[in-house]
N, CA and C atoms of all chains as a GROMACS GRO file, in nm:
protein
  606
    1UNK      N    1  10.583   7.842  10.784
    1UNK     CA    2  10.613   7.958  10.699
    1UNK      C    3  10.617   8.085  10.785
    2UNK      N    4  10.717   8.169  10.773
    2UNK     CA    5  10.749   8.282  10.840
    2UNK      C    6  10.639   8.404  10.833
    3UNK      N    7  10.575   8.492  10.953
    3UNK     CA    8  10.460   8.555  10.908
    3UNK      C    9  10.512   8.680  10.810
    4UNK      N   10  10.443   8.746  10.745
    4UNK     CA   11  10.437   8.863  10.695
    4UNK      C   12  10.577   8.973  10.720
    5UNK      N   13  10.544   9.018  10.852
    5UNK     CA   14  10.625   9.085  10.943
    5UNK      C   15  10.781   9.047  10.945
    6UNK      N   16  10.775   8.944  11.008
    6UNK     CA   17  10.888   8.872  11.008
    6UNK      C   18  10.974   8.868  10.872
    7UNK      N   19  10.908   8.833  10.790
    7UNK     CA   20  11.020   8.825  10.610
    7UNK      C   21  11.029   8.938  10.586
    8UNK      N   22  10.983   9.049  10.649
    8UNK     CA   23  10.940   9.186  10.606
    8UNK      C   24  11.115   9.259  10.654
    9UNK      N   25  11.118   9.197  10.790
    9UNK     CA   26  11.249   9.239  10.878
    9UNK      C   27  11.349   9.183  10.798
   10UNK      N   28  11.318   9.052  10.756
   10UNK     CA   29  11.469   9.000  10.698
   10UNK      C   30  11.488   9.006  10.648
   11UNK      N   31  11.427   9.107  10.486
   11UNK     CA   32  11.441   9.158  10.342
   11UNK      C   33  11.484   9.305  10.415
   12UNK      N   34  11.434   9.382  10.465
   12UNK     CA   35  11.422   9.502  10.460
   12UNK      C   36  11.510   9.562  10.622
   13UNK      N   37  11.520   9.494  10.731
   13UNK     CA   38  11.541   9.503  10.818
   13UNK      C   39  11.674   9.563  10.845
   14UNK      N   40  11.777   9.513  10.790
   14UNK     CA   41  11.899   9.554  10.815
   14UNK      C   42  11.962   9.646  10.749
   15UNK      N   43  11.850   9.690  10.635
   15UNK     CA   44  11.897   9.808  10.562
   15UNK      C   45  11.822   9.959  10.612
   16UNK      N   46  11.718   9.914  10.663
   16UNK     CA   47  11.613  10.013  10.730
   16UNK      C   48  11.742  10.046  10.856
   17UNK      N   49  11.756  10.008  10.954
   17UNK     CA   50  11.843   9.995  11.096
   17UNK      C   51  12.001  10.015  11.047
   18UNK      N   52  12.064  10.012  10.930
   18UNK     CA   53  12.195  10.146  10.908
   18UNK      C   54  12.126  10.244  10.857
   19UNK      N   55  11.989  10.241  10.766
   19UNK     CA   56  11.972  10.405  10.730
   19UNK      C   57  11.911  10.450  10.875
   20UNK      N   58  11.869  10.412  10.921
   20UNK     CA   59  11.831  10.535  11.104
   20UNK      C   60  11.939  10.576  11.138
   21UNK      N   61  12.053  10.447  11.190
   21UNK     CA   62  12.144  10.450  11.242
   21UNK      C   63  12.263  10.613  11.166
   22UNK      N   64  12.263  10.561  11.040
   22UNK     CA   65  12.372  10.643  10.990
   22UNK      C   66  12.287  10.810  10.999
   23UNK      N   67  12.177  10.827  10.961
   23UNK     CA   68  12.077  10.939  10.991
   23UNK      C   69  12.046  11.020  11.119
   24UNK      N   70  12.100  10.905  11.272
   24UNK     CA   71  12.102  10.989  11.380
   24UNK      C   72  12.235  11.021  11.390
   25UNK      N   73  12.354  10.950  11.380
   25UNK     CA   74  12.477  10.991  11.338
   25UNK      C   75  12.542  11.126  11.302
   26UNK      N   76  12.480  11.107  11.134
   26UNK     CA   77  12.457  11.196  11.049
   26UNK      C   78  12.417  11.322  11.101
   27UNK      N   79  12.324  11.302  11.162
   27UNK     CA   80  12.278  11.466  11.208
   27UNK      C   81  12.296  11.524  11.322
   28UNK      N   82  12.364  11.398  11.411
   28UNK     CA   83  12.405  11.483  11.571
   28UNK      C   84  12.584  11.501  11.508
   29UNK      N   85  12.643  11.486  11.422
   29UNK     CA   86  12.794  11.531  11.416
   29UNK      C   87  12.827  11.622  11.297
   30UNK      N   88  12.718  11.622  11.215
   30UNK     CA   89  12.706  11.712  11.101
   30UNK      C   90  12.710  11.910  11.188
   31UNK      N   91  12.613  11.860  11.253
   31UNK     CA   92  12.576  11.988  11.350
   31UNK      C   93  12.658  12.044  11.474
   32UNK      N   94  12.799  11.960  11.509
   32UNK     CA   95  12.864  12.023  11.544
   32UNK      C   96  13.019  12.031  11.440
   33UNK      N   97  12.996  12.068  11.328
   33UNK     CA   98  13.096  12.032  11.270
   33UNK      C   99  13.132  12.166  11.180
   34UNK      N  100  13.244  12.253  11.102
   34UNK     CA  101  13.236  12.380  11.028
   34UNK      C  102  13.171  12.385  10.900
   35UNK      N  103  13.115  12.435  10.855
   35UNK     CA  104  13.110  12.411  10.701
   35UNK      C  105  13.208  12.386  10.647
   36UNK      N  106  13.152  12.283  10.559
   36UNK     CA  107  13.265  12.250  10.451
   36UNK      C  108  13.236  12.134  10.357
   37UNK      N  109  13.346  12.063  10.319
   37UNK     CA  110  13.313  11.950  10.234
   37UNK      C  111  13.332  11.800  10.364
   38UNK      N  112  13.360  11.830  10.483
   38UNK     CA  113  13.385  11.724  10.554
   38UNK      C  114  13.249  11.692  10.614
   39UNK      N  115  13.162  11.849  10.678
   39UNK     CA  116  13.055  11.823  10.704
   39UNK      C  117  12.926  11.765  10.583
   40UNK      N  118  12.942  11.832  10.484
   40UNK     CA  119  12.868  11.764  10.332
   40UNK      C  120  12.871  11.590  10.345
   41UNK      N  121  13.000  11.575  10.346
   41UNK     CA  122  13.031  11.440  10.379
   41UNK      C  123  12.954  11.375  10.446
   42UNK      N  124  13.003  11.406  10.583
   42UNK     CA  125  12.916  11.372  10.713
   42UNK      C  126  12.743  11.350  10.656
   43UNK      N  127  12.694  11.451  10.640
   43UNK     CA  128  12.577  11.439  10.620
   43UNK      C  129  12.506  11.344  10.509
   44UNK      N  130  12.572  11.348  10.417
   44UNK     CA  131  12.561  11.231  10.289
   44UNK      C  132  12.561  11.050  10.375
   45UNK      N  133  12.625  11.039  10.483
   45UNK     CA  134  12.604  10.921  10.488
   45UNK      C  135  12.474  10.844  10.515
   46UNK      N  136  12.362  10.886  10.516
   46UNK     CA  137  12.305  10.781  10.486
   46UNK      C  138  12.244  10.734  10.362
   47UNK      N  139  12.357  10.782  10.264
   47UNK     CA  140  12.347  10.765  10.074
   47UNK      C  141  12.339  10.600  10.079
   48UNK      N  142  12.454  10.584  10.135
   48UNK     CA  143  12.481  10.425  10.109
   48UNK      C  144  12.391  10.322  10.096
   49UNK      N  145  12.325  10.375  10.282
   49UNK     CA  146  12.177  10.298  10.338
   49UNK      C  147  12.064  10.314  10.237
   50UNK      N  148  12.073  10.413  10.183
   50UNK     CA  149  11.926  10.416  10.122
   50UNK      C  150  11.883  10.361   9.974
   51UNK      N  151  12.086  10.359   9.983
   51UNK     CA  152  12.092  10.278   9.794
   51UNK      C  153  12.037  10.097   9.838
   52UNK      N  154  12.096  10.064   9.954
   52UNK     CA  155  12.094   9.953  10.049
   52UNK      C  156  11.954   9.898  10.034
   53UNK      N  157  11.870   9.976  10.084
   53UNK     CA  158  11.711  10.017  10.126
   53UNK      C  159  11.644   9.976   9.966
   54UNK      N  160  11.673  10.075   9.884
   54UNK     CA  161  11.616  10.035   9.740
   54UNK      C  162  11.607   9.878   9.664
   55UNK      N  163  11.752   9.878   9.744
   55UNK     CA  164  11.820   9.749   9.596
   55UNK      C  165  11.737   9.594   9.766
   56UNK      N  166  11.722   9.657   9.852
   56UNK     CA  167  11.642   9.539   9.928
   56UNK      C  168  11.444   9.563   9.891
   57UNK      N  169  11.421   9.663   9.871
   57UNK     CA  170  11.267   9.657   9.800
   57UNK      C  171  11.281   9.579   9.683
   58UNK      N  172  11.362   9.624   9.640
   58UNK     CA  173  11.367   9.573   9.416
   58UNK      C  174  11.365   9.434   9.509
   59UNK      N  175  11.469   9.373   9.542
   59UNK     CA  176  11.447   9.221   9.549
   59UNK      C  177  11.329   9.186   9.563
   60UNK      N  178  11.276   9.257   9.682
   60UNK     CA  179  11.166   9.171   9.748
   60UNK      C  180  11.054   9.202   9.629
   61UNK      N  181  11.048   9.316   9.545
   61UNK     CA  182  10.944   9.319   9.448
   61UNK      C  183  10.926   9.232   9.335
   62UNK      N  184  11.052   9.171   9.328
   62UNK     CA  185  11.083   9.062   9.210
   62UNK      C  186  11.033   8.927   9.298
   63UNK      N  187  11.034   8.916   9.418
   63UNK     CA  188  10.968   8.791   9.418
   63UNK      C  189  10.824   8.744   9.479
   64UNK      N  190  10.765   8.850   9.462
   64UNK     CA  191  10.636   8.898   9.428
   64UNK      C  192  10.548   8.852   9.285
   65UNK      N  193  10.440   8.822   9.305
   65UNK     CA  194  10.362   8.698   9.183
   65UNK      C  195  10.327   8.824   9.104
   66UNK      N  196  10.338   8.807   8.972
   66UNK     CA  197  10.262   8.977   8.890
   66UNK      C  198  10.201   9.011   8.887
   67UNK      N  199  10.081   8.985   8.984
   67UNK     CA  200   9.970   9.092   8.988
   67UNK      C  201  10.070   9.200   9.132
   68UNK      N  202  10.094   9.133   9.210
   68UNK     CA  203  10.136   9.194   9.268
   68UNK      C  204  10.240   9.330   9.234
   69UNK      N  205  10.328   9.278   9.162
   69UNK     CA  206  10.440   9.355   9.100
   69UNK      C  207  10.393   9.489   8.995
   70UNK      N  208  10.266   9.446   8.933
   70UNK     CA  209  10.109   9.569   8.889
   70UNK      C  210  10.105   9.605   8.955
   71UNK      N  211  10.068   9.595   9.086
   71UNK     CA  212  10.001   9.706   9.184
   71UNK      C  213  10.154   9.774   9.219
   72UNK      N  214  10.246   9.732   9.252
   72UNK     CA  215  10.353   9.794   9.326
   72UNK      C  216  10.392   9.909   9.162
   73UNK      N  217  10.395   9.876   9.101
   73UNK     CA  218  10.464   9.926   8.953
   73UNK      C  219  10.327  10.058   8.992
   74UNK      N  220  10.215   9.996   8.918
   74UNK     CA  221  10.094  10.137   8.953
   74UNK      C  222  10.121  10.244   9.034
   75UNK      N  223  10.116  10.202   9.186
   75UNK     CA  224  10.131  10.256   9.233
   75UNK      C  225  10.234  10.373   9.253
   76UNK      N  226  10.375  10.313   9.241
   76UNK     CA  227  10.476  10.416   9.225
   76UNK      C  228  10.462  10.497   9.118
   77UNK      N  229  10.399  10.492   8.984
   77UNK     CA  230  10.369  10.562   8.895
   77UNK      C  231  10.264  10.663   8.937
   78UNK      N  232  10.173  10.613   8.989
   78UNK     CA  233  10.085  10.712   9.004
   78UNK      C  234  10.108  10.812   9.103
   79UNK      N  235  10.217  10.794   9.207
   79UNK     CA  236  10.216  10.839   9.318
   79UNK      C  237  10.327  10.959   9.295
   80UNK      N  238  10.447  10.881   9.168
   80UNK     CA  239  10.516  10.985   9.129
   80UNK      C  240  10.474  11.082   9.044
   81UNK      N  241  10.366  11.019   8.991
   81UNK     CA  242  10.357  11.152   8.875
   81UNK      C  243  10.260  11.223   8.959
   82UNK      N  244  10.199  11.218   9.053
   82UNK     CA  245  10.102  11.314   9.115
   82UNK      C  246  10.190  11.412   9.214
   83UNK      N  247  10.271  11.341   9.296
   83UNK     CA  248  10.355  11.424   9.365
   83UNK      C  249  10.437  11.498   9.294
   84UNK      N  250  10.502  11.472   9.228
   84UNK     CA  251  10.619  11.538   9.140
   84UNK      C  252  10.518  11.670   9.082
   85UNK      N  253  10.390  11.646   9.058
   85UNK     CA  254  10.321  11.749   8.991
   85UNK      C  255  10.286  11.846   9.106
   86UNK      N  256  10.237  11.835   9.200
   86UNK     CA  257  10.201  11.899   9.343
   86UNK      C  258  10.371  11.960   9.408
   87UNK      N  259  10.416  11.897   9.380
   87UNK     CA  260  10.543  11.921   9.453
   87UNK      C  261  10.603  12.055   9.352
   88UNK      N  262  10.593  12.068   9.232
   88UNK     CA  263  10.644  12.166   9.154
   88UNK      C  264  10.542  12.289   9.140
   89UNK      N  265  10.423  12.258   9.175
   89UNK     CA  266  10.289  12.358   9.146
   89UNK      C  267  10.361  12.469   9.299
   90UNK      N  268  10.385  12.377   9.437
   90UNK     CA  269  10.432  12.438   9.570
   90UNK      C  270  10.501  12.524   9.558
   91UNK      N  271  10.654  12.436   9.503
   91UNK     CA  272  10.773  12.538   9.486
   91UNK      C  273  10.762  12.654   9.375
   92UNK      N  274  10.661  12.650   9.268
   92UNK     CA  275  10.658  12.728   9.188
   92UNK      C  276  10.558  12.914   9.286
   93UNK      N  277  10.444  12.812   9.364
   93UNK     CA  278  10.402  12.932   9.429
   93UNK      C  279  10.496  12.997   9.580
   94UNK      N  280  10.548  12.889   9.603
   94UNK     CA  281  10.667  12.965   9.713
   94UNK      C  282  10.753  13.042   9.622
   95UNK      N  283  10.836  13.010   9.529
   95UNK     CA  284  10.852  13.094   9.409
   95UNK      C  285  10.828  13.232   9.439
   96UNK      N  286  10.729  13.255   9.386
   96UNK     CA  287  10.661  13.387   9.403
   96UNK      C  288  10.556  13.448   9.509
   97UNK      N  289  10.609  13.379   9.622
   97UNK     CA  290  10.538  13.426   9.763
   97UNK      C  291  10.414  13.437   9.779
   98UNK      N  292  10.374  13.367   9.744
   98UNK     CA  293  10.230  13.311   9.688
   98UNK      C  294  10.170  13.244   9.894
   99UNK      N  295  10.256  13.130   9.850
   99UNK     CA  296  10.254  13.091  10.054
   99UNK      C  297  10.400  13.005  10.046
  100UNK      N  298  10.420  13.005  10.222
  100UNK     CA  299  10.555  12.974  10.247
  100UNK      C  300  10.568  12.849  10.287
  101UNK      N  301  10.606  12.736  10.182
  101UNK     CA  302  10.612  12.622  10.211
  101UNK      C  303  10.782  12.583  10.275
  102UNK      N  304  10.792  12.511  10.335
  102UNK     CA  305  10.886  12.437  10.439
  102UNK      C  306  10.927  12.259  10.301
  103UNK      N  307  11.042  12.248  10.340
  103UNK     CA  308  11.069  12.136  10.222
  103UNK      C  309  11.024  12.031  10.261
  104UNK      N  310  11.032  11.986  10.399
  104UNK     CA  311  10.966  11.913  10.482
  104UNK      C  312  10.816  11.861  10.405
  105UNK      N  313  10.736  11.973  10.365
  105UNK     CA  314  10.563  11.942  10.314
  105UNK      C  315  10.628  11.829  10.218
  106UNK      N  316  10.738  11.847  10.110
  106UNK     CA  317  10.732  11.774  10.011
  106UNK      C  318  10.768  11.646  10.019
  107UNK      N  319  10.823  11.565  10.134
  107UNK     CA  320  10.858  11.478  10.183
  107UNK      C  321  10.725  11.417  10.223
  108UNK      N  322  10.604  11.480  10.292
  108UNK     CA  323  10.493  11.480  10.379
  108UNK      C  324  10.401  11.470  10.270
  109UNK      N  325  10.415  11.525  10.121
  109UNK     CA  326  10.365  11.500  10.032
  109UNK      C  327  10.319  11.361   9.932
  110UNK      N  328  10.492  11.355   9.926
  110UNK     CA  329  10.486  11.194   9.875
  110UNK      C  330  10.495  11.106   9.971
  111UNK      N  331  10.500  11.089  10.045
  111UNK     CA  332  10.438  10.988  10.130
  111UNK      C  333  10.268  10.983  10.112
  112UNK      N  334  10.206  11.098  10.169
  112UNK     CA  335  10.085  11.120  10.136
  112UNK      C  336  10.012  11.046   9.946
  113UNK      N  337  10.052  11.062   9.867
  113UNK     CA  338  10.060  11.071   9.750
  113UNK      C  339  10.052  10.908   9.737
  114UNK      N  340  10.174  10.845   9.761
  114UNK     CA  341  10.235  10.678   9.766
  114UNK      C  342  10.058  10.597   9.854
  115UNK      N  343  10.044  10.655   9.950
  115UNK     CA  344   9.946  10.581  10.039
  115UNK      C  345   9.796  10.579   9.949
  116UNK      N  346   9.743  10.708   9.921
  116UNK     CA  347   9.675  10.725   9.832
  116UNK      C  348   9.649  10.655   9.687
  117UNK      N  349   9.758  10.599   9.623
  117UNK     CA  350   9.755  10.586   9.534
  117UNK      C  351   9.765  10.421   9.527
  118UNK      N  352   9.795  10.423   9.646
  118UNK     CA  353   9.828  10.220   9.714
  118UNK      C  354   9.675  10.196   9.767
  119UNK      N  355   9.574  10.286   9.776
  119UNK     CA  356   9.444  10.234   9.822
  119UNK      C  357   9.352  10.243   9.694
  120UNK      N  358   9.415  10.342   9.595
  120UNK     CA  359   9.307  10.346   9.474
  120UNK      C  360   9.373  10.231   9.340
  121UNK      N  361   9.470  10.185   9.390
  121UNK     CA  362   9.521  10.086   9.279
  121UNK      C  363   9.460   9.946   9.337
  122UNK      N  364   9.487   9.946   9.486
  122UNK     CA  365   9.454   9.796   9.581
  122UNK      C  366   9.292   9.788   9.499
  123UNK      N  367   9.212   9.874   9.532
  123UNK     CA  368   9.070   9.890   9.528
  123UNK      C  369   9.044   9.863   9.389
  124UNK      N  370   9.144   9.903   9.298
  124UNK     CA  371   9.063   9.848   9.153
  124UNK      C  372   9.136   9.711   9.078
  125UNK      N  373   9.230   9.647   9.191
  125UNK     CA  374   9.251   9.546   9.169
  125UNK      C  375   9.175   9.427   9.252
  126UNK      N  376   9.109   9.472   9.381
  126UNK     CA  377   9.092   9.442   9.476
  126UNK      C  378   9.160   9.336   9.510
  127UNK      N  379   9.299   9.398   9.614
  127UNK     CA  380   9.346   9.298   9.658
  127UNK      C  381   9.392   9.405   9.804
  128UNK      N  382   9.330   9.350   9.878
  128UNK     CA  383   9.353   9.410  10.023
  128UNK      C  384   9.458   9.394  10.107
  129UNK      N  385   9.474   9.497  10.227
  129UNK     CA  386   9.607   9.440  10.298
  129UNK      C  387   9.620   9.361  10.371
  130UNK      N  388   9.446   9.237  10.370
  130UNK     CA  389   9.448   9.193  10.490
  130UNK      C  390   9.446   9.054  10.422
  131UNK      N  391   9.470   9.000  10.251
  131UNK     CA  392   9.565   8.959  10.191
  131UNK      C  393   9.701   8.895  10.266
  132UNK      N  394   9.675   8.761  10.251
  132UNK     CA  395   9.774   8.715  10.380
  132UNK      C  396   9.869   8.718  10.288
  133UNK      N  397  10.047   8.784  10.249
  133UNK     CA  398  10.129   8.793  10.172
  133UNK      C  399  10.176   8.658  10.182
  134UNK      N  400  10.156   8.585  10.289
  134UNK     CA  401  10.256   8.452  10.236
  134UNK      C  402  10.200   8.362  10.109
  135UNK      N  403  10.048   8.442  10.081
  135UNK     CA  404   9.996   8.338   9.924
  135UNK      C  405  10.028   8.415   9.812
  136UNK      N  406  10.154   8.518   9.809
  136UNK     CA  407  10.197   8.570   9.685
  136UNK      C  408  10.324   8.592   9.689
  137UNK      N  409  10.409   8.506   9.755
  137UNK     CA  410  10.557   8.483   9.698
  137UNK      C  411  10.572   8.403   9.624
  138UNK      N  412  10.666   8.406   9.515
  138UNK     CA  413  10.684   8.254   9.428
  138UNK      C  414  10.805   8.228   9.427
  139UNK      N  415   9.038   9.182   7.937
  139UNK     CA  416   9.022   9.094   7.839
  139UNK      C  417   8.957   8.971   7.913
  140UNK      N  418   8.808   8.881   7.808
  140UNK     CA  419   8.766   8.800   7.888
  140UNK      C  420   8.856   8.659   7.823
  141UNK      N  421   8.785   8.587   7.932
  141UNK     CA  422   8.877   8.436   7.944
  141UNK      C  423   8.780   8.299   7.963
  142UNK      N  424   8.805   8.221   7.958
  142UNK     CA  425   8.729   8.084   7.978
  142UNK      C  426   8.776   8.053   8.128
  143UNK      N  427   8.877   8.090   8.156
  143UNK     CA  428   8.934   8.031   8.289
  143UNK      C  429   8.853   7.958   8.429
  144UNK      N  430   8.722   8.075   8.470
  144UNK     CA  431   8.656   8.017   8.577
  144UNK      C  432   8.615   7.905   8.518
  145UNK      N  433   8.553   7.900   8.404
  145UNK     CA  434   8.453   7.760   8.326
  145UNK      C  435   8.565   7.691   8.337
  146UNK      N  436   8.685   7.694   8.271
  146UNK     CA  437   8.776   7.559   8.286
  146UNK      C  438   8.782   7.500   8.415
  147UNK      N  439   8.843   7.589   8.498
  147UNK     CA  440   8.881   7.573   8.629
  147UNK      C  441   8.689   7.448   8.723
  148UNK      N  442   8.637   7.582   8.668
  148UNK     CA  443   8.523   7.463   8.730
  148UNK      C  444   8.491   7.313   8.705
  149UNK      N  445   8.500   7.338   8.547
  149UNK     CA  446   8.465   7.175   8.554
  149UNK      C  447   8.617   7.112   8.573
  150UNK      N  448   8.696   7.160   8.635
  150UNK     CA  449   8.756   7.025   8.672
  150UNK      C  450   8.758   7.034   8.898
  151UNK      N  451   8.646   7.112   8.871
  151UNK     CA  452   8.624   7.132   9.068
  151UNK      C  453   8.755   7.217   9.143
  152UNK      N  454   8.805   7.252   9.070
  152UNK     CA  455   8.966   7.312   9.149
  152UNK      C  456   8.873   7.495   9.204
  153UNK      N  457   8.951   7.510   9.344
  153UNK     CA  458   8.891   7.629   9.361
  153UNK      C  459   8.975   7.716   9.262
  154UNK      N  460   9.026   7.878   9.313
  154UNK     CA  461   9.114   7.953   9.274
  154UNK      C  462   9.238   7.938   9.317
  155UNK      N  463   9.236   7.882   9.480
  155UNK     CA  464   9.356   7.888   9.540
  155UNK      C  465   9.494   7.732   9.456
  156UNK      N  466   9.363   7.648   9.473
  156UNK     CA  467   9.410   7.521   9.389
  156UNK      C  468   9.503   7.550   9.276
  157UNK      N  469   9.435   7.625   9.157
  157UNK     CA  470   9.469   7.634   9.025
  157UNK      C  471   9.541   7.759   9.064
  158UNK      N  472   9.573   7.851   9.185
  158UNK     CA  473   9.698   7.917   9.193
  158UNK      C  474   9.832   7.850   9.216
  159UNK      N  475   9.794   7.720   9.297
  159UNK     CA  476   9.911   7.686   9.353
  159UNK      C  477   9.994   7.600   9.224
  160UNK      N  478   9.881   7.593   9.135
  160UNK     CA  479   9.961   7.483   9.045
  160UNK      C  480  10.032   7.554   8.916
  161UNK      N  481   9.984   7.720   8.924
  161UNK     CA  482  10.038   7.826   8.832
  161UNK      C  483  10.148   7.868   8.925
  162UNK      N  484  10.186   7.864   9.022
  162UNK     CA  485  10.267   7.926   9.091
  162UNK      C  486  10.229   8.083   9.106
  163UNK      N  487  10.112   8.117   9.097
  163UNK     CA  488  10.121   8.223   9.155
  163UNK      C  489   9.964   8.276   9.279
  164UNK      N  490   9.936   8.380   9.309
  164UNK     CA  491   9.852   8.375   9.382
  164UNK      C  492   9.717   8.382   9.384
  165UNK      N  493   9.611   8.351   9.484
  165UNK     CA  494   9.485   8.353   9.420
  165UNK      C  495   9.414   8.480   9.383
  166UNK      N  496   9.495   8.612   9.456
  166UNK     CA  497   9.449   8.724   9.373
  166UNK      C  498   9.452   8.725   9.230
  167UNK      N  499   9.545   8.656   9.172
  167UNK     CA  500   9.600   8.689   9.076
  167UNK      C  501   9.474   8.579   8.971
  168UNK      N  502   9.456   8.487   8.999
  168UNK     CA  503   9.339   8.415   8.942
  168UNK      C  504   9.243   8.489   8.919
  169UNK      N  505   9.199   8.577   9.050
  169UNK     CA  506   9.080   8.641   9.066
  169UNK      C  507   9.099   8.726   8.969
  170UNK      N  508   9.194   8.790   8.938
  170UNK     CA  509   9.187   8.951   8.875
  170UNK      C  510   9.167   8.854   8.756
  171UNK      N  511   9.240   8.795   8.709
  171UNK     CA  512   9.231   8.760   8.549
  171UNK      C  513   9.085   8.699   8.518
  172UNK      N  514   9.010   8.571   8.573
  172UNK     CA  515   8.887   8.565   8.596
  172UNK      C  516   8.800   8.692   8.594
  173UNK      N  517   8.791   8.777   8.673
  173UNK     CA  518   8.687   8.886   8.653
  173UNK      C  519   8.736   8.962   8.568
  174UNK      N  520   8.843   8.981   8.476
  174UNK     CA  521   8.890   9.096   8.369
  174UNK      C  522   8.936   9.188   8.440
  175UNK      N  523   8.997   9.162   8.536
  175UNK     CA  524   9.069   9.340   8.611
  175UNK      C  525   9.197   9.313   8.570
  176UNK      N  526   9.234   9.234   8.532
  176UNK     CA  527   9.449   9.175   8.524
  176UNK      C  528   9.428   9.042   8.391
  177UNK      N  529   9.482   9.088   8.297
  177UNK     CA  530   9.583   9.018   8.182
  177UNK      C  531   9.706   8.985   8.224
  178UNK      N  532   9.671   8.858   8.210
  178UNK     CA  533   9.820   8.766   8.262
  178UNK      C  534   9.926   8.805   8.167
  179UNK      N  535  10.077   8.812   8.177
  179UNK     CA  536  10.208   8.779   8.122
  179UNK      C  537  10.157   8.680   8.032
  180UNK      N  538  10.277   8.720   7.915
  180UNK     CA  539  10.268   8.556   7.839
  180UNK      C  540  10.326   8.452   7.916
  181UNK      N  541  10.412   8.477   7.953
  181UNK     CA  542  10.436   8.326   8.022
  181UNK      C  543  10.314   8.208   8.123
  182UNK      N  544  10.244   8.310   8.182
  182UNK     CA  545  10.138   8.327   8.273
  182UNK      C  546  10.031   8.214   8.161
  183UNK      N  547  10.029   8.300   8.076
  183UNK     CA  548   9.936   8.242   7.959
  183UNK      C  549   9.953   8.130   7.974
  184UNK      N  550  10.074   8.118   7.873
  184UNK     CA  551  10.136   8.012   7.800
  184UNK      C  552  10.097   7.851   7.945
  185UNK      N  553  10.132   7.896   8.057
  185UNK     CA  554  10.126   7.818   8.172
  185UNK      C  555   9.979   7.752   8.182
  186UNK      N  556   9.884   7.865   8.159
  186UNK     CA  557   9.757   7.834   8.225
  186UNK      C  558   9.730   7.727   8.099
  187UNK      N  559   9.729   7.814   7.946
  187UNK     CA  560   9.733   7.675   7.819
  187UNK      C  561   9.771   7.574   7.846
  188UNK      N  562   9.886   7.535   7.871
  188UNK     CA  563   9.919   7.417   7.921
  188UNK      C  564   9.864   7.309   7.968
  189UNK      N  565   9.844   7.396   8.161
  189UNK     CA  566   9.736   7.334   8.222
  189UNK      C  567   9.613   7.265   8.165
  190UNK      N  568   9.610   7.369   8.104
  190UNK     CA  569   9.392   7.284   8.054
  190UNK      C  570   9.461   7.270   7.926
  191UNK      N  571   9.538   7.213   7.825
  191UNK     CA  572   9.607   7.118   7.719
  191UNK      C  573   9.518   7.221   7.604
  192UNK      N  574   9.468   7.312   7.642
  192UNK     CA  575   9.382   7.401   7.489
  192UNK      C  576   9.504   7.534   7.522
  193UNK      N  577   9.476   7.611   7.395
  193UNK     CA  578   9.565   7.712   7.328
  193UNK      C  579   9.539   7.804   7.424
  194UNK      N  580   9.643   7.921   7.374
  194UNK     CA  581   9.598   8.080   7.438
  194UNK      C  582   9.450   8.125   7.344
  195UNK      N  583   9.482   8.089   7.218
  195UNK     CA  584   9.292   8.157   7.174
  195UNK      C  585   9.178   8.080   7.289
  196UNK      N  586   9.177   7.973   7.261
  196UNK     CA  587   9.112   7.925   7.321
  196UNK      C  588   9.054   7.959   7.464
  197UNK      N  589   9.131   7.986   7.508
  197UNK     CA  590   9.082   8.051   7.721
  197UNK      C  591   9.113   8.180   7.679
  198UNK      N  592   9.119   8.276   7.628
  198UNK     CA  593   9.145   8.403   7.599
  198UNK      C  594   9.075   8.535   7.473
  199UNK      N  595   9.000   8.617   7.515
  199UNK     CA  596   8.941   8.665   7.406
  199UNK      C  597   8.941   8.818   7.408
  200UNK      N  598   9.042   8.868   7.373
  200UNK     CA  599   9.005   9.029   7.397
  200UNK      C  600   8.911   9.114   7.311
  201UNK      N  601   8.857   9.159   7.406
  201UNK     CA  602   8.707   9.220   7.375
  201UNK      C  603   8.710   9.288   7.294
  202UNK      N  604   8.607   9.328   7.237
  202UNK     CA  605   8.595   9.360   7.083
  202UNK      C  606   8.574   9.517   7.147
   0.00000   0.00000   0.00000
């Protein structure tokens, strides 16, 4: 049976490696390019990859046993509704010059948010990361 | 919600991992339902009934 890692690359792998790809692309020809709708363009490509990226998680989350598919479901819930809430409290005080947030934080946010919320869901399900995944595919 | 499950599972000697492999799913997933942290799917149910030939009342009791 293939380790962890490994099924990890071959679900997720080739969609991860066009979204970099189209993303370093993307941003070294965007930046020498005029404004316009060609550069918009340009920059949009790594839309494709990331629709790519999604629809290769959804798979791999569907063949995942349901406790598992609980914690993954939890988690994104909790992680969105906390960020989405932090993330609007920011822009509301950059808003009004309150302090000067960078859009960047909100990216740095939910990530932050997702990890957090993947250790307080793991913990009250207790199911750890050290959980060998090959005993919860079906 | 509590369950009969560990008691079933015991007297017939099967660990968790055992009576996962024969639900098709994993032994976390035994565990959570055993200690009351995770309510199985009906299907889940319906499977484990099966297994031990008694009903969903029967291995299943949500707490009052």
């Amino acid at each position: 049976m293939r380790k962890p890692w490994q099924r990890y690359l071959i679900d997720v792998g080739p969609a991860a490696l066009a979204y970099f790809a189209t993303v370093i692309v993307s941003a070294l020809v965007s930046k020498q390019m005029e404004p316009g709708v060609l550069r918009v363009l340009v920059a949009a490509l790594p839309l494709p990859a990331i629709v790519w990226m999604a629809r290769a998680e959804i798979v791999r989350l569907r063949r995942r046993d349901e406790l598992r598919q609980r914690i993954e479901l939890e988690t994104m819930t909790i992680a969105f509704a906390v960020s989405f809430g932090l993330v609007v409290m920011l822009a509301f005080l950059d808003m009004n010059g309150a302090i000067d947030v960078p859009m960047s934080v909100a990216a740095m946010l939910m990530a932050a948010c997702w990890v957090g919320a993947q250790v307080w869901v793991r913990m009250r399900y207790r199911y750890w990361w050290s959980h060998s995944e090959s005993e919860d595919q079906i | 919600m509590r369950s009969r499950l560990r008691e079933l599972r015991v007297e017939r000697s099967w660990s968790q991992g055992d009576l996962a492999d024969q639900l098709g799913v994993s032994r976390q997933t035994i565990n959570a339902i055993e200690t009351g942290k995770y309510d199985p799917s009906l299907p889940l149910a319906f499977s484990i009934a099966r297994l031990f030939g008694a009903s969903i009342e029967a291995i299943f009791d949500p707490e009052t």
